[in-house]
C-alpha positions as CSV (number, residue, x, y, z in Angstrom):
1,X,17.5,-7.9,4.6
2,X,17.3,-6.8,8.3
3,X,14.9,-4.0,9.0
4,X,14.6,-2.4,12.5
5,X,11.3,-0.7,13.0
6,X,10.7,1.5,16.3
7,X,12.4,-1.4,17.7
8,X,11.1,-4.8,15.7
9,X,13.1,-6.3,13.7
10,X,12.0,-8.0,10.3
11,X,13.2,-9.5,7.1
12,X,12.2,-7.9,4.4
13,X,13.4,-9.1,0.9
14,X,14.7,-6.4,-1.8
15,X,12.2,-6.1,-4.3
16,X,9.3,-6.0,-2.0
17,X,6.8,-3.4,-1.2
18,X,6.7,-2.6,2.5
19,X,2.9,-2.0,2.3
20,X,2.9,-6.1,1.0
21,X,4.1,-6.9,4.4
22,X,1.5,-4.2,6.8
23,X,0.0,-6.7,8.6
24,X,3.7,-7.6,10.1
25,X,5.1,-3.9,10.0
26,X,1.8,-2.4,11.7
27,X,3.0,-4.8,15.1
28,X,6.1,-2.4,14.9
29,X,3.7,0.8,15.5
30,X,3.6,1.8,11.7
31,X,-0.6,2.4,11.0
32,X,-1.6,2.4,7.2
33,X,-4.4,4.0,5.5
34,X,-4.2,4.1,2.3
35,X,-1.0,1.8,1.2
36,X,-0.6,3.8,-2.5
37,X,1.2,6.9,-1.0
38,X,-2.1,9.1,-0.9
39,X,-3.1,9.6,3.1
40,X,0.2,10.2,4.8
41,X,-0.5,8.2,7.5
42,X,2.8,5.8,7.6
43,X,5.5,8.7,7.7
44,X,8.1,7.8,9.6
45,X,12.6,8.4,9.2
46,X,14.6,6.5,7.9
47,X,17.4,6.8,10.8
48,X,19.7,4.3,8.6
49,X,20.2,2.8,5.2
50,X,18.1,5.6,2.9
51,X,20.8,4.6,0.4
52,X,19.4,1.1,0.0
53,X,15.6,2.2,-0.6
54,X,14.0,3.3,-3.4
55,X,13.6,7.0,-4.7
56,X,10.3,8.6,-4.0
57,X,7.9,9.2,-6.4
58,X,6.2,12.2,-7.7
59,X,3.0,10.9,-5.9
60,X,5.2,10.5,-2.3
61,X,6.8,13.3,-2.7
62,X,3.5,15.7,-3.0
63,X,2.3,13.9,-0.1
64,X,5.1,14.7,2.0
65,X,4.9,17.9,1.3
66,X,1.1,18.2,1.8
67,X,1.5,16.9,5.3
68,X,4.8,19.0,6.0
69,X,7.3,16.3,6.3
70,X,10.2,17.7,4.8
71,X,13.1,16.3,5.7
72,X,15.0,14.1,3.7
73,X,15.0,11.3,5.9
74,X,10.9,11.0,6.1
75,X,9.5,8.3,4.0
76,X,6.0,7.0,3.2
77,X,6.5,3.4,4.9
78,X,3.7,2.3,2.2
79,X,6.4,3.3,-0.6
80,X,9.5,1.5,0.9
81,X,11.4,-0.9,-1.3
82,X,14.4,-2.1,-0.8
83,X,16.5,-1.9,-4.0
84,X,19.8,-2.5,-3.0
85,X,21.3,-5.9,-1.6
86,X,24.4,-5.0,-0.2
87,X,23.7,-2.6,2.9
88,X,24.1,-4.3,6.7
89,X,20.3,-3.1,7.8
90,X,18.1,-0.4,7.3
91,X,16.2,1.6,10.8
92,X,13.2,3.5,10.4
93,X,11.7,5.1,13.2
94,X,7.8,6.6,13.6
95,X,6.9,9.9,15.8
């Protein structure tokens, strides 16, 4: 599946963990810290395609809100998995 990030564009299977792939997704500008949904470090929004991911967990979402992100659209780019097959691309976009 095509996913834009702050510009770079990547293929990322459904099924797959975005923090599987950090090596590629940190050239885009993401940074990890932690990659299990504990430091906050990778929020970014999810401009486009928020459908296709996966609910956040419990764990995410008390992260989100320790750090203030609470908008719908900010995500945990550790926690991303695409889950369904049929959207056109997904866009995700760091501060």
């Amino acid at each position: 599946m095509r996913v834009v990030i702050n510009g770079k564009v990547f293929d990322i299977p459904p099924g797959v963990k975005f923090s599987e792939l950090a090596h590629l997704i940190e050239k885009a500008g993401i940074e990890f810290g932690c990659t299990d949904g504990q430091c906050g470090v990778c929020v970014a929004r999810v401009v486009k395609g928020l459908e296709c991911l996966n609910e956040p967990s419990p764990e995410e979402e008390e992260t989100l809100w320790r750090i203030g992100a609470s908008d719908e659209e900010q995500r945990l780019v550790c926690q991303l998995v695409i889950v369904k097959e049929d959207c056109d691309e997904i866009v995700i976009e760091s501060d």
